[in-house]
Phi, psi and omega in degrees: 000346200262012171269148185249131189077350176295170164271141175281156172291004193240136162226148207291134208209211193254320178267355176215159223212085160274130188212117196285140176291076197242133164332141152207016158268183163287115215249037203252342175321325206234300207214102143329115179329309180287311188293006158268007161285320202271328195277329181272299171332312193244348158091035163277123159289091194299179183277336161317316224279028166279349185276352185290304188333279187336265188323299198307305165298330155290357154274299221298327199280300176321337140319282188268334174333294169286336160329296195278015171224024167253324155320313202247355165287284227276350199250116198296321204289288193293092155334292165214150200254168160208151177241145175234104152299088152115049167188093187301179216280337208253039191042007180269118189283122180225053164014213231170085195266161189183115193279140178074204205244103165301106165281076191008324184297333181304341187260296192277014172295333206251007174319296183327308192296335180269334146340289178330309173276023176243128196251094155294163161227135145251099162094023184088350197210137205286142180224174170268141155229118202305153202280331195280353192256324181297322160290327165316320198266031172224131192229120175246139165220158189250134195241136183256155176257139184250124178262146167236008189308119151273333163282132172262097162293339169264353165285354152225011126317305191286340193290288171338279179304302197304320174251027154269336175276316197307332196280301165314338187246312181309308178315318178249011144284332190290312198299324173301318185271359170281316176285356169278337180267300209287304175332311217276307197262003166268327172293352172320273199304356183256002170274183179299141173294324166240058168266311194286342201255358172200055169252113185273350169305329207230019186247353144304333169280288204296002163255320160313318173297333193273256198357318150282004180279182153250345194305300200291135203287182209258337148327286203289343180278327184291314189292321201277337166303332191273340198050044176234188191296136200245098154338072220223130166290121160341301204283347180234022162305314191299344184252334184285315170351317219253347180261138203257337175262003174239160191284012195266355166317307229265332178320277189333300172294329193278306174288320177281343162263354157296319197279327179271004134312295161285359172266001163270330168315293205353086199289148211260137178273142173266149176352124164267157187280142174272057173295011170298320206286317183301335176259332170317326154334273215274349137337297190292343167274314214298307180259020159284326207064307192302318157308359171253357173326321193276355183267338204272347219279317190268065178212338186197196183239216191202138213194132146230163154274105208252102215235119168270151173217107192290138181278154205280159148284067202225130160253154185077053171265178163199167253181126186235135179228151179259114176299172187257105191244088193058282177224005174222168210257084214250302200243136185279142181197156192253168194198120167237184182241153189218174198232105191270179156331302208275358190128162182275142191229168197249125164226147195277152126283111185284114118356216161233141174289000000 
C-alpha cells in the first residue's frame, strides 16, 4: 500500500471508506488560470501549492468525518470504521502530494470543527459528549508513498485538450469562413429593389428567373433583356410590386425567393472556441494531481491517510451530522452504512426529529 499507483490490499466494505484526494476548493484563490496551463505543461510544483494541499485537506476533514463518524458509529455490525485519504474507490493509490513531511497536526487542528458538527443521542435524547473522549476515538496515521510512476500521465491529458480545443477552432474558422462567403452573397440579394434592378452582376439570374415563369409580359422581358438601367421611382415601388406586368414585380419576387433561398443555405456556426473552457481542460488535470505524479517525482513527496475511528463506549449511542445543505451545514441526518448495488455506502434514516 506504501507504492504510489499500485492497487491497494484494501477494498472498500461497510467498515472502510475510500476517497481519492482531488483539488475541490477554490483554486482561483492561490493560482491564476492561465498560470495552471505554464504548472501542467512544464511540470511545476507551484509555490502555492502546500497551502493549496493544507485547505483542500482541512475541507476533505470537515466535509467527510464527521460524516463517517457518525455513520460508522451508528452501524451496530461495525467496532471500528477506517477512511482513507488518497486512494480511490477502485484501490488504486493516487496519493496526497505534499514538498516536505504532512503532518497530522492539519487534521487535528480541525477537530473542534467537526466536533461542532455532531449531535449524541442516548436513548432519543441529546446528550454531552467530552470533546476529549471524542478525540480518544481517533487514530491518525500519515503513510509516505514511495513513488515509481513511470508513465507521464498528463502530457497526453494536455495533448488530447490541446487537439481537441485545436479541432474545435479549425472547425469554426472553416465554418465562419464559409458564413462569410454565404453573407457576402445573401446581401446580393438584401439590397434595395433598385439596387438589385441595375445590379449587372445578377442580371443574367434575375432574367433567367423571369424566364422560367410563363406569366411575365414580353414588356419585362424586353426591358431586362437590353441590360442598361432601370429607372424605378422609390415612391412608387410600394404599388408597382403589386402588378405582375411591371418589372418592378418580377425585381420583388425575383430578391424575395432569392434571399429565402439562401436563408435556408445558411451554414451553422459550431461551438465557438472557448478559452476559457480550453484552460477549465487543463484545470481539471491540475486538480486530479495525480496525473502529474511522473513530472512531480523527484520535487516532492507522496502520502496517504489512514484515519481508524473507533466506536465511543458508550451504549444506545447514536449520532448525528450536520449536511451540507446548499452553502451552508444545516440539516441534521442519521446516517448508517449499508452495503448497496453499487458498493457499500452512508444512507439516511428518519429517526427522530
Amino acid at each position: 500500500m506504501n507504492i504510489l499507483g499500485i492497487v491497494a490490499d484494501v477494498e472498500e466494505d461497510k467498515s472502510t471508506e475510500l476517497k481519492e484526494f482531488m483539488i475541490e476548493i477554490d483554486l482561483h484563490q492561490y493560482i491564476e488560470s492561465c498560470d495552471v496551463h505554464n504548472y501542467v505543461h512544464r511540470g511545476i510544483y507551484p509555490p502555492e501549492m502546500n497551502l493549496i494541499i493544507e485547505e483542500n485537506l482541512k475541507m476533505y476533514c470537515i466535509k467527510y468525518l464527521p460524516k463517517y463518524f457518525a455513520s460508522f458509529n451508528n452501524t451496530e455490525s461495525i467496532d471500528c470504521g477506517t477512511l482513507y485519504f488518497g486512494i480511490r474507490d477502485n484501490s488504486l493509490v493516487t496519493g496526497i502530494p505534499y514538498k516536505g513531511e504532512l503532518s497530522q497536526r492539519m487534521i487535528i487542528s480541525q477537530m473542534h470543527h467537526i466536533y461542532n458538527r455532531l449531535r449524541f443521542y442516548q436513548n432519543d435524547k441529546r446528550v454531552k459528549f467530552k470533546y476529549t473522549d471524542f478525540i480518544a476515538c481517533f487514530d491518525i496515521e500519515i503513510i509516505p508513498l514511495i513513488n515509481k510512476i513511470k508513465k507521464d500521465r498528463s502530457s497526453k491529458k494536455l495533448l488530447k485538450i490541446k487537439n481537441k480545443y485545436n479541432k474545435i477552432c479549425d472547425n469554426y474558422n472553416k465554418a465562419y469562413s464559409e458564413r462569410q462567403l454565404w453573407k457576402k452573397k445573401f446581401n446580393v440579394y438584401n439590397q434595395k429593389i433598385i439596387v438589385i434592378a441595375n445590379d449587372m452582376t445578377i442580371r443574367n439570374e434575375l432574367l433567367t428567373f423571369v424566364l422560367t415563369h410563363s406569366d411575365p409580359s414580353q414588356e419585362v422581358i424586353n426591358i431586362l433583356s437590353l441590360y442598361k438601367s432601370i429607372d424605378i421611382d422609390e415612391s412608387e415601388i410600394a404599388t408597382r410590386k403589386n402588378n405582375k406586368y411591371d418589372v418592378v414585380y418580377w425585381i420583388t419576387k425575383f430578391k424575395d425567393t432569392s434571399r429565402q433561398k439562401n436563408l435556408s443555405q445558411k451554414p451553422r456556426l459550431p461551438m465557438k472556441p472557448s478559452k476559457g473552457r480550453y484552460l477549465n481542460d487543463i484545470e481539471r488535470i491540475f486538480r486530479e494531481l495525480y496525473p502529474l505524479a511522473r513530472k512531480w517525482k523527484d520535487k516532492i513527496n507522496y502520502y496517504i491517510i489512514r484515519i481508524n475511528i473507533v466506536r465511543p463506549t458508550v451504549d444506545n449511542f447514536d449520532i448525528k451530522y450536520s449536511k451540507l445543505h446548499g452553502t451552508k451545514y444545516q440539516r441534521w441526518v442519521y446516517q448508517e452504512r449499508f452495503s448497496g448495488t453499487n458498493g457499500p455506502m452512508c444512507a439516511d434514516k428518519i429517526m427522530f426529529s
